[in-house]
C-alpha positions as a Markdown table, in Angstrom:
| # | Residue | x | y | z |
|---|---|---|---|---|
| 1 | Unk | -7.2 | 33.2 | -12.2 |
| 2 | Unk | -6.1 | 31.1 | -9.2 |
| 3 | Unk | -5.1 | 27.5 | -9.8 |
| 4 | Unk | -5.8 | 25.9 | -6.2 |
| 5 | Unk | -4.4 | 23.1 | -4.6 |
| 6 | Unk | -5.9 | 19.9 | -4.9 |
| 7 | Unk | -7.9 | 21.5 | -8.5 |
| 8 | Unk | -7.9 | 19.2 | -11.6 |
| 9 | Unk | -5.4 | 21.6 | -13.4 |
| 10 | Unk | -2.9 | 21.7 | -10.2 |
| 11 | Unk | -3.6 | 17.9 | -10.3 |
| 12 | Unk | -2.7 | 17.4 | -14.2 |
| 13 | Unk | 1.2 | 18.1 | -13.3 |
| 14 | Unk | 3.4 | 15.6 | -13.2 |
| 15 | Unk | 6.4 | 16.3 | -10.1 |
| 16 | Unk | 9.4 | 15.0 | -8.5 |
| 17 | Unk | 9.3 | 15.1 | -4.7 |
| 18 | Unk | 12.3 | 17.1 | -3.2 |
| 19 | Unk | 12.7 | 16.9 | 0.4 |
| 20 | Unk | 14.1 | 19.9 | 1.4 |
| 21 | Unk | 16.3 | 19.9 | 4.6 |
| 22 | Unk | 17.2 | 22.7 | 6.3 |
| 23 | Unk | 18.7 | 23.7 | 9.6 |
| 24 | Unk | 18.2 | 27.4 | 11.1 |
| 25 | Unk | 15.8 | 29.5 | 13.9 |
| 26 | Unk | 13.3 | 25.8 | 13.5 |
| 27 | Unk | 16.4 | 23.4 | 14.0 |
| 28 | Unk | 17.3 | 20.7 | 11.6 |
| 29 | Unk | 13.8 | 20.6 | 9.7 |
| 30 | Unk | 12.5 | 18.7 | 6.2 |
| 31 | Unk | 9.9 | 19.3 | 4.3 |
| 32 | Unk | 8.1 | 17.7 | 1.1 |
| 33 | Unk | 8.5 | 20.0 | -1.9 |
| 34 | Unk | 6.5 | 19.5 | -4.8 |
| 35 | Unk | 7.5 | 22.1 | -6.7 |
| 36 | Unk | 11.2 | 21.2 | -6.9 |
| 37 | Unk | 13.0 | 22.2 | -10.4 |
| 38 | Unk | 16.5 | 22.2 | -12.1 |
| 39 | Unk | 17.0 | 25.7 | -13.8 |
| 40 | Unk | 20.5 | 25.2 | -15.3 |
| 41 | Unk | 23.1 | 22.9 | -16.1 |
| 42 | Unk | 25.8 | 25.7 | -15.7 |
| 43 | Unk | 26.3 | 26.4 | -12.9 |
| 44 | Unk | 23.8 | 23.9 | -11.1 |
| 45 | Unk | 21.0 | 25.5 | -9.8 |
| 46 | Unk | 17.9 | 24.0 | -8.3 |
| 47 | Unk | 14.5 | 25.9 | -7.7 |
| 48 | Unk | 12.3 | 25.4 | -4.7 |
| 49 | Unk | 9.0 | 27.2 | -4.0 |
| 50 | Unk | 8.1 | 27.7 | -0.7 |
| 51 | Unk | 4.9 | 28.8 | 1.3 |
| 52 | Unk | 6.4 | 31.7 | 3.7 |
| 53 | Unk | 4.4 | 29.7 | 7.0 |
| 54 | Unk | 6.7 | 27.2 | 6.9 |
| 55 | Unk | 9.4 | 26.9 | 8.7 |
| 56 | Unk | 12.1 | 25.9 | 5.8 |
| 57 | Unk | 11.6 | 29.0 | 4.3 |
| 58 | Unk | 12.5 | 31.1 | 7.7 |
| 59 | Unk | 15.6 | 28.6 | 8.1 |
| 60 | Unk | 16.7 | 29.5 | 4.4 |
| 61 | Unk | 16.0 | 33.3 | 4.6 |
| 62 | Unk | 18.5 | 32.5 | 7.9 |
| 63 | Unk | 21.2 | 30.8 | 6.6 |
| 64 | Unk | 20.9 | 31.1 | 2.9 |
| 65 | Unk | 21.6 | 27.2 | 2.8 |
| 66 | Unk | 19.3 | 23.9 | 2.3 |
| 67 | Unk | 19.6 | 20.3 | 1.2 |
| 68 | Unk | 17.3 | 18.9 | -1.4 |
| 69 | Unk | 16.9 | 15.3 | -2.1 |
| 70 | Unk | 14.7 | 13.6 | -4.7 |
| 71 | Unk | 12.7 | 11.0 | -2.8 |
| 72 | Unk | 13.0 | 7.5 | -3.8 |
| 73 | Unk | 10.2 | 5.1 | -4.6 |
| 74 | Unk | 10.8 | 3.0 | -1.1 |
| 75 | Unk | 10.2 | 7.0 | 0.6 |
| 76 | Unk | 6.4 | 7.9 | 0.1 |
| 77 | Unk | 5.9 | 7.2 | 3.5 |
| 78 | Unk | 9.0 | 9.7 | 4.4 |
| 79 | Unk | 7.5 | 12.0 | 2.0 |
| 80 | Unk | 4.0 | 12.0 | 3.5 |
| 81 | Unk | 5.3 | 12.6 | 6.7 |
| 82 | Unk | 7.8 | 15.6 | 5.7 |
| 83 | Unk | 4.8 | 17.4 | 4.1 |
| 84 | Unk | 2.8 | 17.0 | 6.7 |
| 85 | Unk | 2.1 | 19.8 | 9.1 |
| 86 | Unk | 5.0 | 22.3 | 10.1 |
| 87 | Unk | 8.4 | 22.3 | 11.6 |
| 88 | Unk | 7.5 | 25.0 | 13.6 |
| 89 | Unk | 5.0 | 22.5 | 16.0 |
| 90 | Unk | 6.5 | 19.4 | 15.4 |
| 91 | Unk | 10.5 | 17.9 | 14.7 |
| 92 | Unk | 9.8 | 15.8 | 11.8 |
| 93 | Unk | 13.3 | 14.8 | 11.5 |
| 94 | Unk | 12.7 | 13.0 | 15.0 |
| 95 | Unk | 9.8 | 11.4 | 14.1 |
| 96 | Unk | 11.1 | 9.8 | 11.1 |
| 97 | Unk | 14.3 | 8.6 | 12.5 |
| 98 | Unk | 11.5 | 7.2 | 15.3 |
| 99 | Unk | 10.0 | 5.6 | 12.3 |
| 100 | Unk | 13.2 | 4.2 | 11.3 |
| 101 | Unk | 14.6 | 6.7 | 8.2 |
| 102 | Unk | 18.1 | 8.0 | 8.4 |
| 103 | Unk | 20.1 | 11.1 | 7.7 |
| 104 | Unk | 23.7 | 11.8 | 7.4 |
| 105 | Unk | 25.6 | 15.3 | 7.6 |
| 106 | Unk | 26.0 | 17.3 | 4.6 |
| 107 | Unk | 29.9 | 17.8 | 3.7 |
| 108 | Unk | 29.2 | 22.1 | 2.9 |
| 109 | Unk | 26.3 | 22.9 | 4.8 |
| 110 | Unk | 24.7 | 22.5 | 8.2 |
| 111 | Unk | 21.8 | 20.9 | 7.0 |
| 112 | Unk | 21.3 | 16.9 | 7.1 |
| 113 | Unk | 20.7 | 14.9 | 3.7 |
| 114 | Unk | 18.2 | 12.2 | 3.7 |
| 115 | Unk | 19.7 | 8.4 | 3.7 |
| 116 | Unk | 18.3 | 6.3 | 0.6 |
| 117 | Unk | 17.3 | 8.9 | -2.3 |
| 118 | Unk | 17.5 | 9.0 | -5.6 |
| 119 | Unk | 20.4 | 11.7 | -5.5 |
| 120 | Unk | 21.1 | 14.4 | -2.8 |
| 121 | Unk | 22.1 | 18.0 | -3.3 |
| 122 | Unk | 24.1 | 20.5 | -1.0 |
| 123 | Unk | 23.1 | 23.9 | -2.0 |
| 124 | Unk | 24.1 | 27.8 | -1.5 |
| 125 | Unk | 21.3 | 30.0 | -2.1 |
| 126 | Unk | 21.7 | 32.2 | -4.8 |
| 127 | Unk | 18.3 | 34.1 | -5.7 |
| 128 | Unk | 15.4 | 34.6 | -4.0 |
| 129 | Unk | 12.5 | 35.2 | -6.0 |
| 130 | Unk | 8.7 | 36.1 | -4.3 |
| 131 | Unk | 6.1 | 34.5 | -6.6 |
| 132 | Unk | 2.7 | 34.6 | -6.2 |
| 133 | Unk | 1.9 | 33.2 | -2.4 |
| 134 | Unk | 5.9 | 31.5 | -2.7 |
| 135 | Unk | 9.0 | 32.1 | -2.3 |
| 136 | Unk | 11.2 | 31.2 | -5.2 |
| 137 | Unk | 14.5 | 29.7 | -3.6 |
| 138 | Unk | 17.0 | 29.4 | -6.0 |
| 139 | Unk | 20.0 | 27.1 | -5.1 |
| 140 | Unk | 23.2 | 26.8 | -6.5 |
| 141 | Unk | 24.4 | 23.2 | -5.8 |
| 142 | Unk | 28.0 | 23.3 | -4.3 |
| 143 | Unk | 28.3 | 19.0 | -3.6 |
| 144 | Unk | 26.0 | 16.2 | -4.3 |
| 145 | Unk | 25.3 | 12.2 | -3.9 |
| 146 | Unk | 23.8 | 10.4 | -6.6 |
| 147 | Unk | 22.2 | 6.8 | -5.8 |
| 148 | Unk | 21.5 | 5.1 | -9.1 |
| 149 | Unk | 19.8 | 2.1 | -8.1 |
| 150 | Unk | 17.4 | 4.5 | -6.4 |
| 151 | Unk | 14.3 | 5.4 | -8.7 |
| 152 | Unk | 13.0 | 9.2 | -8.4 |
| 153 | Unk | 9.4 | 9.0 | -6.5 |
| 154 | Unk | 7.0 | 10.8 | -8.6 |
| 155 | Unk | 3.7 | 12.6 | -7.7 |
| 156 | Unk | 0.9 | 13.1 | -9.7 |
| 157 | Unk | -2.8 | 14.1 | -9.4 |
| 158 | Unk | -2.5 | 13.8 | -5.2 |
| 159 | Unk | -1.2 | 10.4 | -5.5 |
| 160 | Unk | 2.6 | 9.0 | -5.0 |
| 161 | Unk | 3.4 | 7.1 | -8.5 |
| 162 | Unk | 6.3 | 5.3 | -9.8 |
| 163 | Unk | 7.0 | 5.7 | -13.3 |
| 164 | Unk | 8.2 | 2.1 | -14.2 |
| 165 | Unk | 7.2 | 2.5 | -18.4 |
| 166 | Unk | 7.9 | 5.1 | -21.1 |
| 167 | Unk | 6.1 | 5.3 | -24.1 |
| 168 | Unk | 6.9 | 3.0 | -27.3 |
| 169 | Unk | 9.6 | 4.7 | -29.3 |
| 170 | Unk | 8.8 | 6.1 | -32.6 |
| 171 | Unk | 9.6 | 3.3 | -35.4 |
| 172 | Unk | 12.4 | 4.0 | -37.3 |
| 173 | Unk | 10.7 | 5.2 | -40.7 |
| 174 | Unk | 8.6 | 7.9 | -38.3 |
| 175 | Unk | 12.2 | 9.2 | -37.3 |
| 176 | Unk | 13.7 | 9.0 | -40.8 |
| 177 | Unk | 10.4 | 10.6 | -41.3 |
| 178 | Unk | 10.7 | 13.2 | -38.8 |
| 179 | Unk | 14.6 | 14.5 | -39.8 |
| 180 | Unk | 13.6 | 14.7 | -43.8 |
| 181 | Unk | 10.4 | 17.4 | -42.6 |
| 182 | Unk | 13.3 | 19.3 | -40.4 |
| 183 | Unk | 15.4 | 19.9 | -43.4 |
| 184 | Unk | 12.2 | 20.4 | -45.3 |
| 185 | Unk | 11.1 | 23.2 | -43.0 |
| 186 | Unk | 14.7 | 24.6 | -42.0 |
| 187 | Unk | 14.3 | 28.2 | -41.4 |
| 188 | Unk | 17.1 | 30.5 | -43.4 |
| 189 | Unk | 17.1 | 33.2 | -42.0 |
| 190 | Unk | 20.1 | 35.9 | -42.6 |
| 191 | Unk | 20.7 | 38.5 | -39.3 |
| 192 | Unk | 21.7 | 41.7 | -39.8 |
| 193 | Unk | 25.6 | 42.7 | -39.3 |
């Protein structure tokens, strides 16, 4: 069963927005990545999946280097324009500078990092996995920025949200609740030596 874009079940995931930057065959290029994920703590490694049309994922099979950097809330715009159309027809870098976003150098790679987000990530690439109609890049981050009075953009059902609430926290009976059913149901289990 395919799960199209735009679908309701495509639409019932909840997302970061990476923008991944990149710099290769297409020249310094950004994109909008949905599907942006941290795999591990140890050693740091980020996922991205990535159409092959596009041009970041020639300038990564290139250079076996990209940024990624979680938009902010202030960066839908920058977002909207980054995932829109390729890098292969148009320098979206250009554009958005034009439009008054800025970019800096990264410190280990020859990519540029996005001005502004919510943290920024230098990374080496260290698998690359073919799923489906993507491309798995698996990153492992070698130097990063973190902004923490920037708030990570989130995307959900096609729109741009920002998730300003969390739900009420359980009360403190359901927790006390909670632990006494955990040691009711603890497993003991004996392996084999």
């Amino acid at each position: 069963m395919d799960i199209p874009w735009g679908s309701n079940i495509a639409n019932s995931f909840v997302t970061n927005v990476g923008l991944v930057t990149s710099y290769g065959t297409h020249g310094h290029n950004i994109m909008a990545c949905e599907w942006t994920h941290h795999l591990s703590y140890k050693p740091g490694l980020i996922g991205v999946s990535v159409h092959p049309r596009h041009a970041t994922h020639d300038n990564i099979k290139e250079t076996k280097e990209f940024g990624i950097c979680i938009a902010s809330v202030q960066q839908s715009v920058l977002s909207s324009v980054a995932g829109k159309d390729s890098g292969k027809k148009f320098d979206k870098m250009k554009i958005l500078e034009e439009l008054g976003f800025k970019f800096f150098s990264a410190k280990k790679i020859r990519a540029m990092l996005v001005e502004g987000t919510a943290v920024c990530m230098e990374c080496k690439l260290h698998s690359e996995i073919p799923l489906g109609d993507h491309t798995l890049f698996v990153g492992e981050v070698i130097e990063s920025v973190f902004n923490p009075e920037e708030k990570p953009l989130a995307y959900h059902g096609g729109k741009y949200q920002e998730m300003t609430s969390a739900p009420e926290k359980p009360s403190a009976g359901l927790r006390e609740k909670i632990n006494l059913l955990f040691e009711k149901h603890k497993k003991h289990i004996s392996f084999p030596k």
